[in-house]
TORZA-784390 format. One record per atom (N, C-alpha, C): y, x, z. Coordinates in pm, whole numbers, padded with zeros to 5 digits, always signed. Layout:
! TORZA-784390
YXZ/...
***
This chain:
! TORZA-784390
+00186-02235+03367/+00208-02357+03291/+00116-02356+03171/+00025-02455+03154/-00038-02460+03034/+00040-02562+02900/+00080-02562+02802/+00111-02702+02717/-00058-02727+02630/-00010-02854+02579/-00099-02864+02565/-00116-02893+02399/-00219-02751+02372/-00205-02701+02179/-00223-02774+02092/-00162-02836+01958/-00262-02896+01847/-00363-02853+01832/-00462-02954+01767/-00611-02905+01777/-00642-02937+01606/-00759-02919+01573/-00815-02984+01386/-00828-03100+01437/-00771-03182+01316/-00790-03335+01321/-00682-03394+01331/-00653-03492+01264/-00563-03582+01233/-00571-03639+01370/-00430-03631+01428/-00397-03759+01525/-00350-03950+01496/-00464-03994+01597/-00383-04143+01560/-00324-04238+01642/-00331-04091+01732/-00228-04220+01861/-00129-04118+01934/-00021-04143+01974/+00037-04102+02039/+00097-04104+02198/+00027-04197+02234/+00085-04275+02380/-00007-04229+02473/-00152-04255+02478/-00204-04224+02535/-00307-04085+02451/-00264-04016+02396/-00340-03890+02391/-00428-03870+02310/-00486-03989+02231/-00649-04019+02156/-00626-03993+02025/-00729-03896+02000/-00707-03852+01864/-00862-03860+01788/-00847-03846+01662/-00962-03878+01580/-01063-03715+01612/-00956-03621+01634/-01023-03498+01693/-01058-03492+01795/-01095-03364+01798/-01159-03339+02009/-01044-03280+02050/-00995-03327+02155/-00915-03248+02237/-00899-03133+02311/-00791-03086+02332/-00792-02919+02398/-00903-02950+02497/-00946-02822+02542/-00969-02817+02624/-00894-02853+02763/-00951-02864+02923/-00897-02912+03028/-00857-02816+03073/-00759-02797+03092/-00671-02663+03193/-00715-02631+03282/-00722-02548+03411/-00747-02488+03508/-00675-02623+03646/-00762-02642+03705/-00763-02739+03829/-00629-02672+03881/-00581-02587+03905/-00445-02515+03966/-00356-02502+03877/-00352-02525+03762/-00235-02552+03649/-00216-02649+03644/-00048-02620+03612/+00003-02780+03576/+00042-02776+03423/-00026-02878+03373/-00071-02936+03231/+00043-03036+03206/+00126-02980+03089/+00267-03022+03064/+00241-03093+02888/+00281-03187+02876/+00272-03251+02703/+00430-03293+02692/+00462-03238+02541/+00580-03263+02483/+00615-03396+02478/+00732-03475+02508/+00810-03600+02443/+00917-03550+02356/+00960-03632+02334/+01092-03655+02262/+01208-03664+02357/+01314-03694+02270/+01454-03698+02376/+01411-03834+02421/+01352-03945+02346/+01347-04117+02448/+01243-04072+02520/+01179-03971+02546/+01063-03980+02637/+00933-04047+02571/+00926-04001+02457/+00815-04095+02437/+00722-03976+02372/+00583-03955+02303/+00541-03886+02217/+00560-03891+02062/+00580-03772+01992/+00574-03790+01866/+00443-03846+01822/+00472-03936+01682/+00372-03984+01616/+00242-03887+01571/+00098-03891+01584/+00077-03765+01545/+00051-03658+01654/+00115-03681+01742/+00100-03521+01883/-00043-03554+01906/-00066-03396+01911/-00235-03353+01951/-00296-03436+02109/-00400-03467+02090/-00456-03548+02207/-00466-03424+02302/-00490-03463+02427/-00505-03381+02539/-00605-03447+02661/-00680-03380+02678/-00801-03391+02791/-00707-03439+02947/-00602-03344+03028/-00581-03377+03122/-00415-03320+03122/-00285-03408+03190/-00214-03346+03190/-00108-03412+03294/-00057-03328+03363/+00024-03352+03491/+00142-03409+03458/+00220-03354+03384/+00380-03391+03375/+00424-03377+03245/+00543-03440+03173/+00599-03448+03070/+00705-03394+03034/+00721-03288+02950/+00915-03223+02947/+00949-03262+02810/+01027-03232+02805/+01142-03219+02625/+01062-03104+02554/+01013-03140+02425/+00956-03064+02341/+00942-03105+02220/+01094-03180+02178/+01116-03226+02056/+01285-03233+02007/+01305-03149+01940/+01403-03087+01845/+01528-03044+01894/+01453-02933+02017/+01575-02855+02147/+01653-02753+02076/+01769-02788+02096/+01866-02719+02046/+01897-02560+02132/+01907-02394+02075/+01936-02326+02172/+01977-02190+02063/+01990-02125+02156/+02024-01980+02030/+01916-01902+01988/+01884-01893+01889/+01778-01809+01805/+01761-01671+01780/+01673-01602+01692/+01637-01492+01712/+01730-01397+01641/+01841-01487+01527/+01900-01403+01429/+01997-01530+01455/+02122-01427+01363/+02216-01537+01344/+02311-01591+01479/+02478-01623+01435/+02531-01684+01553/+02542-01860+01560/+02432-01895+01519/+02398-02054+01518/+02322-02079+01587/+02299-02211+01600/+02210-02303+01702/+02051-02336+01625/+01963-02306+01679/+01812-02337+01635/+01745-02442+01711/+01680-02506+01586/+01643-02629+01633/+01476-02616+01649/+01413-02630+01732/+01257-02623+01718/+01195-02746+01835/+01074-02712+01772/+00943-02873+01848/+00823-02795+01868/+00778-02869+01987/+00649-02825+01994/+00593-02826+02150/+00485-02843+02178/+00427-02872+02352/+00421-02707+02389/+00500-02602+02334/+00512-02470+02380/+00624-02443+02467/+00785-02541+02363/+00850-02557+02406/+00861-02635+02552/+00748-02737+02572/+00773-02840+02652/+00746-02698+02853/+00638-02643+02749/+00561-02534+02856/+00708-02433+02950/+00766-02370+02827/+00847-02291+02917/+00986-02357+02937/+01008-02519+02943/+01135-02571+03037/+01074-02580+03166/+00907-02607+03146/+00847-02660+03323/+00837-02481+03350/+00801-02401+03233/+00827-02267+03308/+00953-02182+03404/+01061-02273+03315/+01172-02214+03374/+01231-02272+03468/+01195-02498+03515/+01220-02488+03654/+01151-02446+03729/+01036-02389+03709/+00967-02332+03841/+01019-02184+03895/+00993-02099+03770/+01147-01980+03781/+01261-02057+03932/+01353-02148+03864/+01430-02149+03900/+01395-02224+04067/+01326-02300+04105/+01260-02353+04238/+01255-02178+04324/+01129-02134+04249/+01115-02000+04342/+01271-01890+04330/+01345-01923+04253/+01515-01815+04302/+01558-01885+04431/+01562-01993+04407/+01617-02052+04554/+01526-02098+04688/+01416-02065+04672/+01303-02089+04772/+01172-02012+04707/+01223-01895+04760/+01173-01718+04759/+01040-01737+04802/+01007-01821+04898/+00855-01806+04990/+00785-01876+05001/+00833-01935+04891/+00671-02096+04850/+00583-01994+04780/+00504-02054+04795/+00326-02015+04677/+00372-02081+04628/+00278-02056+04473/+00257-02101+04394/+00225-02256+04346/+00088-02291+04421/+00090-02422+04461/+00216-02482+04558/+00284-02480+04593/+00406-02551+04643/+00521-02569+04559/+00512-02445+04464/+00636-02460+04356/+00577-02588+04245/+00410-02570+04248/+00393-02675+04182/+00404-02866+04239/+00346-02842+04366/+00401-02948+04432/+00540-02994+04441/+00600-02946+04477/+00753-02920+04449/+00768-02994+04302/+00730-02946+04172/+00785-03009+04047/+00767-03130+04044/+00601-03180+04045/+00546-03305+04056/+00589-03413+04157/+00659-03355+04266/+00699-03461+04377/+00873-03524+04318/+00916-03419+04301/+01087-03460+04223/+01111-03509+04096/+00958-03499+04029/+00995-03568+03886/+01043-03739+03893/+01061-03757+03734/+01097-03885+03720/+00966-03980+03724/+00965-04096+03804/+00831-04119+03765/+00860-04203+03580/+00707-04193+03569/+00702-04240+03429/+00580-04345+03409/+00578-04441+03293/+00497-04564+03304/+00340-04499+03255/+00317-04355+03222/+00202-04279+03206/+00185-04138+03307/+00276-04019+03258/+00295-03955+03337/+00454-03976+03398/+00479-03828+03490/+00640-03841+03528/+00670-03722+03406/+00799-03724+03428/+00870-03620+03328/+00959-03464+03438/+00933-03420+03392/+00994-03302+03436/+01161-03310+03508/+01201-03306+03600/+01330-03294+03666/+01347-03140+03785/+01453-03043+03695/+01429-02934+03766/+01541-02950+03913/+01604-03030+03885/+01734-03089+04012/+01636-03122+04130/+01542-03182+04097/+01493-03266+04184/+01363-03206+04274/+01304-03120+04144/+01204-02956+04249/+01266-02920+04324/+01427-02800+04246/+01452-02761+04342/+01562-02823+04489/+01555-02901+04452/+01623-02989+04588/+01515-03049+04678/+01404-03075+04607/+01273-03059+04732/+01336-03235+04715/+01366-03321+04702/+01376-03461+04719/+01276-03524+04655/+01146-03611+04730/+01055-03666+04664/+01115-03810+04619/+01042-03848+04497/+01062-03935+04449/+00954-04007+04462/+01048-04174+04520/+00902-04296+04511/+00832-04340+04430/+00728-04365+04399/+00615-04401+04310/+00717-04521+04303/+00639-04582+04130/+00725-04696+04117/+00644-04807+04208/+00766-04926+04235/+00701-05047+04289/+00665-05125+04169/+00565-05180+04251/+00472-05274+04133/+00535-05409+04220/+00536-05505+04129/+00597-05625+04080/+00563-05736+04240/+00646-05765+04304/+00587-05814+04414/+00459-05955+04316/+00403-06011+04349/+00317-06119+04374/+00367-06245+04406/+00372-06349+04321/+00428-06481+04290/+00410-06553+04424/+00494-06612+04500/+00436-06696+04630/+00381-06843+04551/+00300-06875+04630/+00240-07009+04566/+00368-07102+04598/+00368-07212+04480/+00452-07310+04524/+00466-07425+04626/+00569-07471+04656/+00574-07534+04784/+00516-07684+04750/+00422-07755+04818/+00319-07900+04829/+00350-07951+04961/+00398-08082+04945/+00401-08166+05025/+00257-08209+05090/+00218-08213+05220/+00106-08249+05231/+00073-08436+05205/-00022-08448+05170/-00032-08594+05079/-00069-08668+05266/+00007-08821+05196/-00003-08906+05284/-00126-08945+05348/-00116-08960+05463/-00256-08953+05549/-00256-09129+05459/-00380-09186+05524/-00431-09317+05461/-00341-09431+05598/-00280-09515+05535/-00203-09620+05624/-00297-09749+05684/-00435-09758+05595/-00497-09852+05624/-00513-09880+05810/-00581-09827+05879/-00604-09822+05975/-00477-09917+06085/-00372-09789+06071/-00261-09883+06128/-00167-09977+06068/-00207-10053+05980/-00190-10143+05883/-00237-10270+06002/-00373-10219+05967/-00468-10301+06064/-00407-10356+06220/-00412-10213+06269/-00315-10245+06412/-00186-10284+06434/-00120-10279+06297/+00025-10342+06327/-00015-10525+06343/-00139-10533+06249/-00141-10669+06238/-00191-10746+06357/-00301-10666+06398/-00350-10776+06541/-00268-10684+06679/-00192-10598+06672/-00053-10621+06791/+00060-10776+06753/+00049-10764+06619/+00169-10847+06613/+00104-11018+06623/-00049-11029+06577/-00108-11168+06623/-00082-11192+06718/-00172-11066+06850/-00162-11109+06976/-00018-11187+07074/+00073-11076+07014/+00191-11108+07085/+00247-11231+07032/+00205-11291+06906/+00213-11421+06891/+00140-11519+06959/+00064-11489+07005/-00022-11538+07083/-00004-11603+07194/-00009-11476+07256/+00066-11473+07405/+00226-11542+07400/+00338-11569+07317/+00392-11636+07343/+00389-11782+07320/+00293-11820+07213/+00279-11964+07209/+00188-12011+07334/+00114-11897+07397/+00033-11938+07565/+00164-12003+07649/+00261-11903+07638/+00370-11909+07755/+00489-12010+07772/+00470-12048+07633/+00560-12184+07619/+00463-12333+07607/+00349-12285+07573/+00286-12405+07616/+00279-12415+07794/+00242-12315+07854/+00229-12324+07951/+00344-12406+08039/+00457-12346+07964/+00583-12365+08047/+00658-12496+08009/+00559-12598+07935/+00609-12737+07913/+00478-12799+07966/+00352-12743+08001/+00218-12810+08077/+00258-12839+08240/+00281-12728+08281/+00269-12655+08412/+00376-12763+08506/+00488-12757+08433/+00594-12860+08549/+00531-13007+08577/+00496-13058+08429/+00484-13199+08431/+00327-13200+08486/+00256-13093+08454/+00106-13148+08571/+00106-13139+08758/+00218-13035+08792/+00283-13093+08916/+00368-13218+08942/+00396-13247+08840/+00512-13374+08926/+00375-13452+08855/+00314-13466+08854/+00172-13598+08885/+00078-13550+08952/+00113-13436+09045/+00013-13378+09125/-00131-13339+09045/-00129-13285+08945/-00241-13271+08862/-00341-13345+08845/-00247-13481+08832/-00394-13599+08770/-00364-13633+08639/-00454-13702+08609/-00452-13716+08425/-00347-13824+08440/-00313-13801+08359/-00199-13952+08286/-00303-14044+08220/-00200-14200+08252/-00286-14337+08198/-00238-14364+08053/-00334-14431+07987/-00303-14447+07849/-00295-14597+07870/-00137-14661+07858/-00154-14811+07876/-00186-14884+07713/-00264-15021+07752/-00242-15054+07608/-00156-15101+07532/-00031-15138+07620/+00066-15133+07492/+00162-15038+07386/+00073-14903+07463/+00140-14771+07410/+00002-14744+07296/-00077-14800+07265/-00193-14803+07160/-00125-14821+07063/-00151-14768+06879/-00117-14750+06757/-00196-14899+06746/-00086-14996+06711/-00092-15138+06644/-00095-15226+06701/-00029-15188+06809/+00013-15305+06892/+00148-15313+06874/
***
């Protein structure tokens, strides 16, 4: 387990790591690189920046028994944060004797909590070997629902109008017809006489 040390230089951020100093050095590619929070999980104001780091434990104002005295000691620090990830891994390899090394570390990193930077340390969850899901990211807004716009009515506007001429049409044909047609048979289809006393002014 590496934590990860104060360095010279005033820190001015705490969230993401960035400090007005240079940061530790980068740990060993096969270490797991542990940085102190607080009890909310967050970093102290001020905590030393750090180059690279895997997981997050408690390393702010852990209560436990001290070197003298029958009282409780209170201490801080990313040393502290080092030997809680030291001691679930201890405790992973008592109950699963025949992992390597790299597996006890896989093991920590897969059961942690995830976190909105890193995850945080959960020794329940190493040694129970239960991986935990990456968080879900926010599904994606469905577009809203659009009526598709009215096709253009002109056209059959048009055709309602000369269906509905024609068939006017065709019935003023059929009733003329059907007051022509009798009376030009009963005169055998000859013209009618215009007498003159049926003339306008007589």
């Amino acid at each position: 387990m590496v934590a990860r040390p104060p360095h010279d230089g005033k820190a001015t951020s705490a969230s993401s790591g960035a400090s007005a100093g240079p940061p530790a050095p980068a740990p060993p590619s096969g270490a797991l690189a542990v940085v102190d929070t607080d009890p909310r999980g967050d970093r102290k104001a001020g905590a030393p920046a750090y180059t690279r780091a895997d997981l997050t434990a408690p390393g702010t104002a852990l209560v436990g028994p001290g070197p003298a005295g029958d009282g409780k000691w209170t201490a801080s620090g990313p040393s502290l944060a080092a030997a809680l990830t030291a001691g679930a891994a201890a405790l992973v390899r008592s109950y699963h004797p025949r992992l390597s090394a790299a597996e006890v570390r896989d093991r920590i990193l897969s059961g942690a909590y995830p976190g909105a930077e890193l995850p945080a340390l959960d020794p329940y969850g190493a040694v129970s070997g239960v991986a935990r899901p990456a968080p879900v990211a926010a599904p994606a807004q469905e577009p809203p629902v659009t009526l598709p716009e009215a096709a253009g009515t002109t056209g059959a506007r048009s055709t309602a109008l000369l269906v509905t001429a024609g068939s006017a049409g065709v019935i003023v044909l059929v009733a003329f017809l059907a007051v022509v047609l009798p009376r030009g048979r009963a005169r055998g289809w000859r013209p009618g006489r215009w007498d003159a006393a049926d003339r306008p002014g007589r």
